[in-house]
DOLUM-618914 format. One line per 5 residues: number of its first residue (from 0); their letters; for each residue x, y, z of C-alpha. Coordinates in nm, 3 decimals, decimal comma. Layout:
residues N
NUM) a) X/Y/Z ~ ...
This chain:
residues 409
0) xxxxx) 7,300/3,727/18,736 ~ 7,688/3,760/18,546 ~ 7,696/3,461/18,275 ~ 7,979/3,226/18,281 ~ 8,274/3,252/18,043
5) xxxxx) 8,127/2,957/17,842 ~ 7,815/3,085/17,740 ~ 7,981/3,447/17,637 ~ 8,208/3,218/17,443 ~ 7,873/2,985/17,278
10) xxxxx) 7,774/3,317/17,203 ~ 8,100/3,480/16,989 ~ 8,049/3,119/16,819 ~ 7,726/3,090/16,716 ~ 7,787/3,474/16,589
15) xxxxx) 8,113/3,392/16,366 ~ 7,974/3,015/16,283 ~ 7,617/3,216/16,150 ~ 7,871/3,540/15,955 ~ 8,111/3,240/15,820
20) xxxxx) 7,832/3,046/15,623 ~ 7,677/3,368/15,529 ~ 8,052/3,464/15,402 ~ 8,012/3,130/15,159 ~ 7,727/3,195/15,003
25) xxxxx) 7,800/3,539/14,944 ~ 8,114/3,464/14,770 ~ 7,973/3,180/14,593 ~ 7,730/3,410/14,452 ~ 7,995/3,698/14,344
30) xxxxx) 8,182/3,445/14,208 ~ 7,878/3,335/13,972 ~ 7,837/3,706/13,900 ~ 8,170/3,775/13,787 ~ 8,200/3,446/13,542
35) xxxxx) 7,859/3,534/13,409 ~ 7,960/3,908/13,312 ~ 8,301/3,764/13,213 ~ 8,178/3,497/12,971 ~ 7,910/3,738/12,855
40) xxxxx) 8,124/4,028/12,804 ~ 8,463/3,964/12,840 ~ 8,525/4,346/12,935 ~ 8,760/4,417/13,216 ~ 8,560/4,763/13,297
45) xxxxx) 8,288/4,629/13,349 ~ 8,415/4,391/13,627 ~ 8,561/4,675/13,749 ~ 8,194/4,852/13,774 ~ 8,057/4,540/13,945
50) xxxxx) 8,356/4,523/14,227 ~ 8,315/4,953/14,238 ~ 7,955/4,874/14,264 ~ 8,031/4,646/14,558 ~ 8,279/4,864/14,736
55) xxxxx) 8,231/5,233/14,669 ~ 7,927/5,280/14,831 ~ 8,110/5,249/15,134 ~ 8,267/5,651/15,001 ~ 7,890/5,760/15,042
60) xxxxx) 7,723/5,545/15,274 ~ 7,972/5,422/15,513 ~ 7,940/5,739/15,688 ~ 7,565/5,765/15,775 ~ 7,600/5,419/15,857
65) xxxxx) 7,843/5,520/16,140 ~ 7,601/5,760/16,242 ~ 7,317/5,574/16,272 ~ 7,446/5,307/16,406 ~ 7,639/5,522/16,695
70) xxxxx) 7,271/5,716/16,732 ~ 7,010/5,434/16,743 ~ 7,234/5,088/16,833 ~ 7,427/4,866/16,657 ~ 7,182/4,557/16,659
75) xxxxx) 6,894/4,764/16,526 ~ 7,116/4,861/16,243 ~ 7,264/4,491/16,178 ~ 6,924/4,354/16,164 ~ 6,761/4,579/15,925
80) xxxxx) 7,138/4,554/15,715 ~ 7,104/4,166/15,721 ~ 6,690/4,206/15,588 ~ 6,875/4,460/15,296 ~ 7,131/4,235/15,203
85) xxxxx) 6,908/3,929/15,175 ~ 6,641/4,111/14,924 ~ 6,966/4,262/14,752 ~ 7,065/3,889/14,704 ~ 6,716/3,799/14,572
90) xxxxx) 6,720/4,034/14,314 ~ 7,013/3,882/14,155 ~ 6,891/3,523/14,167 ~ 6,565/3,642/13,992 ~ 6,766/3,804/13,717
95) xxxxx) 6,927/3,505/13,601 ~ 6,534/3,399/13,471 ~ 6,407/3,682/13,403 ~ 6,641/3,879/13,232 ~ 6,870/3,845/12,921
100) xxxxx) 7,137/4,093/12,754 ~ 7,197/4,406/12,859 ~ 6,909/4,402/13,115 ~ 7,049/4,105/13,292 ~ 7,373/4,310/13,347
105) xxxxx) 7,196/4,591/13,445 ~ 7,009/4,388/13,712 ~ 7,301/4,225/13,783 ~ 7,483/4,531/13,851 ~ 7,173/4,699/14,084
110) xxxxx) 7,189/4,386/14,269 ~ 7,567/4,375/14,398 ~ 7,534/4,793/14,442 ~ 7,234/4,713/14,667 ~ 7,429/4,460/14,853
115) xxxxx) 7,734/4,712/14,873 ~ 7,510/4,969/15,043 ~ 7,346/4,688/15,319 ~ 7,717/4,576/15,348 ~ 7,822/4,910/15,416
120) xxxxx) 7,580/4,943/15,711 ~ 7,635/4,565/15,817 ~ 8,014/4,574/15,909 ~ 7,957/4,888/16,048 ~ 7,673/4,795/16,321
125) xxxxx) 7,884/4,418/16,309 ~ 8,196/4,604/16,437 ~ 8,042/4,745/16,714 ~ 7,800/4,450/16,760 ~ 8,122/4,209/16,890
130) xxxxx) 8,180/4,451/17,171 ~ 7,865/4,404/17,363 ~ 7,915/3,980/17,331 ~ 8,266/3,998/17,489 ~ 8,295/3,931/17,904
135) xxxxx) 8,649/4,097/17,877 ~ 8,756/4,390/17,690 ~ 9,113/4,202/17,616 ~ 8,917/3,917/17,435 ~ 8,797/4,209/17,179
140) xxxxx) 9,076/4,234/16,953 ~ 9,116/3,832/16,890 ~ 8,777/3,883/16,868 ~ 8,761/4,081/16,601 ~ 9,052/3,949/16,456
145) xxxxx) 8,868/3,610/16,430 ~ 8,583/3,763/16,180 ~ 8,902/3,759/15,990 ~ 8,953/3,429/15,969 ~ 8,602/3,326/15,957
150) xxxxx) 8,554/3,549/15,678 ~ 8,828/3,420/15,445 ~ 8,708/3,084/15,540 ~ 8,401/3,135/15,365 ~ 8,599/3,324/15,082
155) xxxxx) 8,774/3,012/15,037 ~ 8,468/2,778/15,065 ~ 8,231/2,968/14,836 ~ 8,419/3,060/14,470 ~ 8,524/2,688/14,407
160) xxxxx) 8,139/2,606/14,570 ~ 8,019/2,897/14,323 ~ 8,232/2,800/13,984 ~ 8,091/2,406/14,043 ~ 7,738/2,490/14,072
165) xxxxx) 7,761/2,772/13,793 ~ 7,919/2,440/13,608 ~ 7,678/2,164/13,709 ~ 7,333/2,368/13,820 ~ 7,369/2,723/13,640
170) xxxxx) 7,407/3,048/13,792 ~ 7,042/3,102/13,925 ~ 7,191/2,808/14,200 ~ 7,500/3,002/14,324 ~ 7,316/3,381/14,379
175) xxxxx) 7,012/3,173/14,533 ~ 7,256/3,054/14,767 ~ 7,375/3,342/14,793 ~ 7,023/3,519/14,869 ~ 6,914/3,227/15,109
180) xxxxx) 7,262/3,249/15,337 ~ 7,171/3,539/15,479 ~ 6,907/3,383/15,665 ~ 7,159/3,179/15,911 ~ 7,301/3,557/16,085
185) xxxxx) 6,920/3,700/16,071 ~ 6,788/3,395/16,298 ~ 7,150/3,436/16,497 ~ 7,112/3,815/16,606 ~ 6,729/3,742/16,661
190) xxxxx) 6,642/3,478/16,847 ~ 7,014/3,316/16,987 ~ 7,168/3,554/17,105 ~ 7,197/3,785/17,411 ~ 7,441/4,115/17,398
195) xxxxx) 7,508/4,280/17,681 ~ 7,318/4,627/17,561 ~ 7,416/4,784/17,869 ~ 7,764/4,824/17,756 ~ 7,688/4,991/17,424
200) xxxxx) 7,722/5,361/17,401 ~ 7,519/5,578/17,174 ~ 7,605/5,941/17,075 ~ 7,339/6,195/17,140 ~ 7,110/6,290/16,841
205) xxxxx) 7,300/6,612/16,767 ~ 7,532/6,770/16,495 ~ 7,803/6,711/16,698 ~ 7,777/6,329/16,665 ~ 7,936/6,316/16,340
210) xxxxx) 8,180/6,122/16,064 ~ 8,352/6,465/16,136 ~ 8,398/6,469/16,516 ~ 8,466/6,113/16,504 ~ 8,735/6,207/16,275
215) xxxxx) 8,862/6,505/16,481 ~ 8,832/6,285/16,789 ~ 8,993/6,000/16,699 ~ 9,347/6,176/16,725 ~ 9,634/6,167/16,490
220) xxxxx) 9,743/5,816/16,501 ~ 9,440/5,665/16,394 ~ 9,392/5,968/16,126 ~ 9,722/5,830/15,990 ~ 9,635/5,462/16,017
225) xxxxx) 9,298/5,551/15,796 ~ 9,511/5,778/15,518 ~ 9,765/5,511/15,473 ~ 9,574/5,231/15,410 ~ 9,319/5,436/15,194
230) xxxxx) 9,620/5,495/15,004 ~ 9,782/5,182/14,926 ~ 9,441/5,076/14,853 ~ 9,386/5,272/14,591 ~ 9,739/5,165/14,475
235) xxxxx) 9,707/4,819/14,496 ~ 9,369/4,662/14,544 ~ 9,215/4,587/14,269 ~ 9,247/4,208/14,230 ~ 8,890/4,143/14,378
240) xxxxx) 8,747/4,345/14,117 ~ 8,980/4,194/13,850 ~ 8,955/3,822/13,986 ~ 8,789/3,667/13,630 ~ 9,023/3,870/13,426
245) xxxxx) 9,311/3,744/13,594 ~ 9,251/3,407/13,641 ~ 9,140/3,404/13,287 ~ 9,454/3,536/13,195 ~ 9,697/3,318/13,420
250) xxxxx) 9,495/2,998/13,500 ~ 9,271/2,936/13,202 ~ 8,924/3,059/13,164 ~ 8,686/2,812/13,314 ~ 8,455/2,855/13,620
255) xxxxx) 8,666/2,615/13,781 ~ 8,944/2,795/13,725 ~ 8,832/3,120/13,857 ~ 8,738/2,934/14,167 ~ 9,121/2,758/14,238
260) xxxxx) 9,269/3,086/14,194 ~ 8,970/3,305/14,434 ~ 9,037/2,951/14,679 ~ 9,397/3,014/14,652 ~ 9,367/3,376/14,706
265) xxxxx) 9,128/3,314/15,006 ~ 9,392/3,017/15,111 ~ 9,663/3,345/15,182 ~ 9,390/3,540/15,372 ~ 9,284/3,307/15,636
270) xxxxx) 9,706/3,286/15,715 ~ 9,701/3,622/15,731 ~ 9,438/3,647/15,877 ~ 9,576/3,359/16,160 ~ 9,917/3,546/16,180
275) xxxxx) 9,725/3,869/16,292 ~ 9,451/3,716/16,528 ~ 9,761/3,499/16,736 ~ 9,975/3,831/16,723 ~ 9,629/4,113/16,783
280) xxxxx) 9,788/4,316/17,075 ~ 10,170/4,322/16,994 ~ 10,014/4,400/16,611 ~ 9,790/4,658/16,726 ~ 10,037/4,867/16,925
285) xxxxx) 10,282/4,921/16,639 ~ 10,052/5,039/16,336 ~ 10,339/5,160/16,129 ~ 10,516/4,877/16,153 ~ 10,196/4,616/16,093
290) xxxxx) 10,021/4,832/15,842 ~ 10,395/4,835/15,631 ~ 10,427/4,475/15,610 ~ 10,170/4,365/15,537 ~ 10,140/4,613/15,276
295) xxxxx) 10,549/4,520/15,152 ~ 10,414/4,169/15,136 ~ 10,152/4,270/14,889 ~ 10,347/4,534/14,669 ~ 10,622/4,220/14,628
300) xxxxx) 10,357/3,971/14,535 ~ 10,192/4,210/14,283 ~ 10,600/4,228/14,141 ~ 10,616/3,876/14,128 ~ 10,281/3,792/13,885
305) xxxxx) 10,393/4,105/13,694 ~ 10,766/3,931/13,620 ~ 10,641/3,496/13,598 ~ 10,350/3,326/13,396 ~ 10,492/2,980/13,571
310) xxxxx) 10,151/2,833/13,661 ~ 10,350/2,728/14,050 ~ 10,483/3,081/14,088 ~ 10,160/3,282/14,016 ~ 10,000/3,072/14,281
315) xxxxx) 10,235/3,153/14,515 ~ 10,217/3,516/14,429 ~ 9,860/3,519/14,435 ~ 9,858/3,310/14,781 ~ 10,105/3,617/14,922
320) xxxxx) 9,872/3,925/14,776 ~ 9,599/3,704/15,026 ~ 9,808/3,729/15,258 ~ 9,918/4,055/15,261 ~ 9,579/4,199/15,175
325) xxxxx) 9,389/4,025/15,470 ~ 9,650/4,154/15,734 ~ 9,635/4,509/15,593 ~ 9,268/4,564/15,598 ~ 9,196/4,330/15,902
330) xxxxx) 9,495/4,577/16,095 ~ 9,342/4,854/16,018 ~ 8,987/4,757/16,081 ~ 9,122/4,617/16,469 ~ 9,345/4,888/16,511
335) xxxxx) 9,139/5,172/16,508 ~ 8,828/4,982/16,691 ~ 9,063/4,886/16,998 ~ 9,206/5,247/16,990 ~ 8,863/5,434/16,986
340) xxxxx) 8,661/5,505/17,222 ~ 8,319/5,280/17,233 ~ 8,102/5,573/17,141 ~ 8,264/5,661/16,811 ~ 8,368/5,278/16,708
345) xxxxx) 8,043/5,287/16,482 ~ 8,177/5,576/16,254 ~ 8,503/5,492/16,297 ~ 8,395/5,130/16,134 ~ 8,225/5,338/15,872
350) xxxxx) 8,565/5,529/15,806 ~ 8,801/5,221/15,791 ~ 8,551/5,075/15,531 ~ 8,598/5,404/15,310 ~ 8,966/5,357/15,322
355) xxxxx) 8,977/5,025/15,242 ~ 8,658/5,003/15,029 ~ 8,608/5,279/14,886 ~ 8,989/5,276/14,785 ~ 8,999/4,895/14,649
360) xxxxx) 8,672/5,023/14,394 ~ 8,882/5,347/14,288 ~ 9,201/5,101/14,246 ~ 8,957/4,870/14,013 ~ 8,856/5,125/13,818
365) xxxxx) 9,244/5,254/13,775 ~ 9,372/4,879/13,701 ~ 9,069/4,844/13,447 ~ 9,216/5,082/13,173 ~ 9,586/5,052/13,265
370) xxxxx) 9,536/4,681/13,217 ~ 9,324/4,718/12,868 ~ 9,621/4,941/12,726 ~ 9,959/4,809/12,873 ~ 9,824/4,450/12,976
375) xxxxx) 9,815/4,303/13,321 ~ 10,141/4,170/13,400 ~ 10,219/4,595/13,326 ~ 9,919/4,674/13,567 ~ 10,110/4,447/13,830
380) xxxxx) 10,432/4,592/13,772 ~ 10,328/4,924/13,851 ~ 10,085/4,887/14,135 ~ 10,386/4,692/14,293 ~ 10,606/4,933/14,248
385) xxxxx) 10,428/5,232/14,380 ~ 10,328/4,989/14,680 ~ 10,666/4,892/14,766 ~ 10,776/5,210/14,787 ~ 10,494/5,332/15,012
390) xxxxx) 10,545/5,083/15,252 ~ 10,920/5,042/15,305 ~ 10,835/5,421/15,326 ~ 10,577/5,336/15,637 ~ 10,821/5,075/15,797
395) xxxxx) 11,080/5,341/15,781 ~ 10,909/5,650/15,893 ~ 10,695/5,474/16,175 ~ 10,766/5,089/16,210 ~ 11,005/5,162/16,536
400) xxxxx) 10,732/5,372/16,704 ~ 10,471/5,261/16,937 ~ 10,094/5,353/16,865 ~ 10,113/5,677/17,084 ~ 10,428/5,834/16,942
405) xxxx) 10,326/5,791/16,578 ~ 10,231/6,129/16,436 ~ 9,997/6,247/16,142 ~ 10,109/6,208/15,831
């Protein structure tokens, strides 16, 4: 018997309701992390290493993760991901105890790389998970678009929720939170909801089904939408791994206030985030175009902390690199799911997550040294730079042109 519209929709609910909370603690729990290595240490490299340690698995793993999940089904996959990330989580609540010094970074550090490789297997199987709980394949793209918003929902919930209880409870609180979180989308994908399985495609168990032939098949405009926005990630995406060094530097260097400025900075993603899920078809059909603005929007943000220390202005700045951010990364993630076909949309998850992943860890660890020698308002300066040129060089080349006239870079 079909189900009715309104339990498909309970269903998409209880799915983003279950990821959003999850979202909370888990950035309530890097935000502990990153305070407790930055009032530790106060080295910008190594909060480099712990965002590359978050995000570059995704250059390794992200791939295999495709694979499997197109092979063997995207629920298996997000299940055993969700078991991974909450034992990954564990680990770095039980090093707050049981570790001091050097060892507590180093446990610190295993923790969050675990947690980047479950991650990397999670939004993969997650991507491909949303298809099988829509009625109508034009509700997938708001779909999709909505684990957007959810997600920087629970980016702006959990730092301030993680800098009070590092302040009032300790650390051990936050990545316990953290750990425990990942409970609510376990019990979700379990026992609540139904997918429709039969819609789900899986690749034979061959050579052929590949990272490489989804690459190959994918055709040229989605080639180009993956290259560009690996590139201007490299460029210019570095704040998340940066976020205690520069609200240290422009805010003040309190838990607190590495919380207002991760809020803030979640506060520009969720209206990006908004502008893109209201806007997901006309967006999606015009890649150039979206992809360009929202990374212009970014490269003149990253211009603007570079040239004020006004308290008011940085906000503002840092509220626009949210912005821009978001809508570049959730583009690119919609774009090339609703222009895939179903069979491939598992490694073609796995490849948008190395472009944007995999590049915002390499852009960390190119922001890290830049910013010890010339500074950070420098580091700014010339990531917006170099963005602004490769996007007014996007809106150019390829804003006018429609999603199957754009060509291969």
């Amino acid at each position: 018997m079909n189900k009715s519209p309104s339990w498909h929709q309970r269903q998409r609910t209880i799915f983003l309701v279950a990821s959003g909370l999850s979202t909370a603690g888990s950035f309530a729990g890097l935000t502990a992390k990153g305070w407790i290595l930055m009032s530790g240490t106060d080295n910008a490299m190594l909060l480099a290493l712990h965002f590359a340690a978050l995000s570059l698995p995704t250059l390794i793993v992200s791939g295999p993760a495709g694979v499997r999940t197109d092979r063997i089904g995207c629920e298996q996959v997000l299940i055993q991901a969700q078991w991974a990330l909450l034992g990954a989580g564990l680990l770095g609540a039980l090093s707050i105890p049981l570790f001091v010094g050097t060892a507590q970074v180093a446990v610190l550090l295993a923790s969050t790389l675990l947690m980047g490789i479950a991650s990397a297997y999670e939004l993969t199987a997650r991507n491909k998970y949303c298809a099988l709980l829509v009625d109508d394949p034009r509700t997938l793209a708001p779909y999709l678009t909505s684990f957007s918003v959810v997600f920087n929902v629970g980016k702006l919930v959990g730092p301030p929720l993680g800098g009070w209880l590092v302040a009032l409870t300790g650390p051990a609180t936050a990545l316990s939170l953290d750990a425990l979180t990942y409970l609510l989308p376990i019990a979700s994908v379990i026992w609540l909801l139904k997918p429709n399985r039969s819609l789900e495609q899986l690749s034979s168990n061959t050579s052929a089904a590949t990272l490489k032939s989804a690459w190959q098949e994918c055709g040229p405009v989605l080639r180009h939408v993956l290259k560009f926005t690996g590139l201007i990630c490299v460029v210019g995406f570095f704040h998340p791994g940066l976020a205690p060094l520069i609200a240290a530097n422009t805010l003040g260097p309190s838990p607190q206030d590495l919380g207002l400025f991760t809020s803030v900075l979640a506060a520009g993603s969720i209206t990006g985030g908004i502008v893109l899920q209201r806007n997901s078809h006309k967006f999606s059909s015009r890649p150039g175009l979206t992809l360009g603005c929202f990374a212009l929007i970014t490269a003149v943000a990253q211009l603007g902390m570079a040239s004020s220390t006004w308290i008011p202005i940085v906000l503002l700045m840092v509220w626009l690199i949210g912005a821009g951010t978001a809508g570049l990364l959730s583009s690119a993630n919609l774009i090339t799911q609703v222009g895939s076909k179903q069979v491939i949309r598992g490694r073609m998850a796995g490849l948008s997550q190395i472009a944007f992943l995999g590049g915002g860890g390499i852009s960390g660890l190119i922001a890290a040294p830049l910013t010890i020698t010339l500074g950070l308002q420098a580091t700014f300066a010339i990531a917006g730079g170099i963005g602004l040129i490769l996007s007014i060089g996007e809106i150019w080349r390829r804003g006018g042109m429609p999603m199957s006239e754009v060509k291969s870079a």
